[in-house]
N, C-alpha and C positions, 0 to 999 in steps of 0.2 A: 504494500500500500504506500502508495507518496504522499509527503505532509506537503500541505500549501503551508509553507513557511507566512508567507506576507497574512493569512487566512489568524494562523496561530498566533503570530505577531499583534496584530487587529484583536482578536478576541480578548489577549493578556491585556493590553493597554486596554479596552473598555473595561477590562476587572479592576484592573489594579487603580484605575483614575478612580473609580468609586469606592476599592477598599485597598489601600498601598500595603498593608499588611497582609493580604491575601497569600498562600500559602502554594508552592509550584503543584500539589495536588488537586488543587481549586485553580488554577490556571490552566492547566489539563484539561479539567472537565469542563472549563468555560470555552477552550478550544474542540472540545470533543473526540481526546484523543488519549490514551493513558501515563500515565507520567512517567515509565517507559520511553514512550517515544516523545517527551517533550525534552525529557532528559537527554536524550540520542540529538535533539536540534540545539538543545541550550545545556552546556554541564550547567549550570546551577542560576541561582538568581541575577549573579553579578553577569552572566554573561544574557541572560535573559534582560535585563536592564539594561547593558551594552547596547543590544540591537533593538530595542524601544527606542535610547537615545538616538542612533542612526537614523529610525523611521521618523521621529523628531524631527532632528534637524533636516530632514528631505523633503517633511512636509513642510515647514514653517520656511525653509526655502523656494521652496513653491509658490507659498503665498506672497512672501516677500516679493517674486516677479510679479505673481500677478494684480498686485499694489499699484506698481508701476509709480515705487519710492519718489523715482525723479520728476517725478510729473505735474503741473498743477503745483497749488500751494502747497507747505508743508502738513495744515491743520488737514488739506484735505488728500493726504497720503497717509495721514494717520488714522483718518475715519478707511478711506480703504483698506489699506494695514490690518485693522481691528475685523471689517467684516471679513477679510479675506484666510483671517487666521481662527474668526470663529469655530469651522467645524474642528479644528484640533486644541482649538485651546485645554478640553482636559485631558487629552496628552501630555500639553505643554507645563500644565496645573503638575499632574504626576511626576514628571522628570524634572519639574522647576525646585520641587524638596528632595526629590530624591537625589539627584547630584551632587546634594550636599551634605552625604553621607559616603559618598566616595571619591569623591574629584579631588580631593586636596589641597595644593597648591596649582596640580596642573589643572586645566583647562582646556576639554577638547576643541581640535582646531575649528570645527562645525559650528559650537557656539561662539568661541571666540570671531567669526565671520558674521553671523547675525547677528553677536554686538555690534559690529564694526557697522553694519547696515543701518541698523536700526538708530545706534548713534549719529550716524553720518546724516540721516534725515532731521534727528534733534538739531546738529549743527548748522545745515542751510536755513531752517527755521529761525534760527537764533543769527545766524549773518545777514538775515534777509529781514528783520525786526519781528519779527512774527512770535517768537518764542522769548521768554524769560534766560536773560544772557546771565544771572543769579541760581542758576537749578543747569547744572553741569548734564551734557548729552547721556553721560553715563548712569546719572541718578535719573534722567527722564528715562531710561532704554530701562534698568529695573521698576521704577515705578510704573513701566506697561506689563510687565512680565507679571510684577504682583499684582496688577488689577485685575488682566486675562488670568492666572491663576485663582485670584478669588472668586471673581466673574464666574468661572467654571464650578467651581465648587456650590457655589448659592445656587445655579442652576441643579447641578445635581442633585441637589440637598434638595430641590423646591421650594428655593427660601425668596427665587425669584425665578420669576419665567422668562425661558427662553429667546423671546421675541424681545424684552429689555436688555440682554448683554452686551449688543452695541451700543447702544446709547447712552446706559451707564457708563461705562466703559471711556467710552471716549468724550462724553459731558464732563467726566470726574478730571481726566486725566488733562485735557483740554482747559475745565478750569483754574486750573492751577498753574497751568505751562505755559499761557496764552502773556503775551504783556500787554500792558495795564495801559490806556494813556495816565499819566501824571497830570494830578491834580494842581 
């Protein structure tokens, strides 16, 4: 029998974004496959989180082109941004703690490139007066990462609904980031 890798991969990440403590016997069976042969595709969790984070950063690189960063104002590369990284953001929610259980000092090169993106959109915003030149590209690039991570969590929690995580999302992050005219 063939495992669809990409199939098993997909199943783990919609377990684990809802329960990160889920156990490879319970990612098995949300795959529908024995832990046997989840074991045979992944030796253990770290490497089953290995290739979550790949499928991560592939997807949210994805998104990031099809944002079309460079385009249009900044504010409104980040409203795209935001919709475009919706369907993964609790991917994004799961691997955005869980990293930080084993990344260390390193930092895979994957993310280190959609900081470097995501920041890079923070700073024409901010060269072009649109952004707050006081809230550093890099403090804006996490404060998206924590709102799509929480964003995602309240939806799955049902503490909000779905059809608001744009708009929170990018209302929140937006009012904060935008500059002010002076009084």
């Amino acid at each position: 029998m063939t495992v669809d890798r990409e199939h098993v991969l997909r199943s783990a990440a919609a377990l684990l974004t809802r329960k990160s403590t889920a156990t490879m016997d319970e990612v098995a069976k949300a795959a529908g496959i024995s832990r046997a042969t989840l074991h045979r595709q992944f030796a253990g969790r770290d490497a089953l989180v290995r290739a979550l984070e790949e499928l991560g950063i592939r997807e949210c690189d994805a998104a990031l082109d099809a944002a079309r960063l460079d385009e249009g104002t900044a504010s409104e590369a980040v409203r795209r941004l935001v919709a475009a990284i919706e369907p993964v953001a609790a991917l994004l929610a799961f691997l955005y703690t869980e990293n930080q259980l084993f990344e260390g000092d390193a930092q895979h090169e994957g993310w280190a490139r959609l900081d470097q993106r995501i920041g890079d959109l923070f700073r024409r915003g901010q060269e072009h007066g649109e952004f707050r030149i006081d809230l550093s590209p890099a403090w804006l690039t996490e404060a998206l990462y924590g709102l799509m991570a929480s964003g995602a969590w309240a939806v799955m929690d049902g503490r909000v609904a779905a059809k608001d995580f744009q708009f929170m999302t990018v209302e929140l992050l937006l009012g904060g980031a935008l500059r002010r005219e002076e009084s």
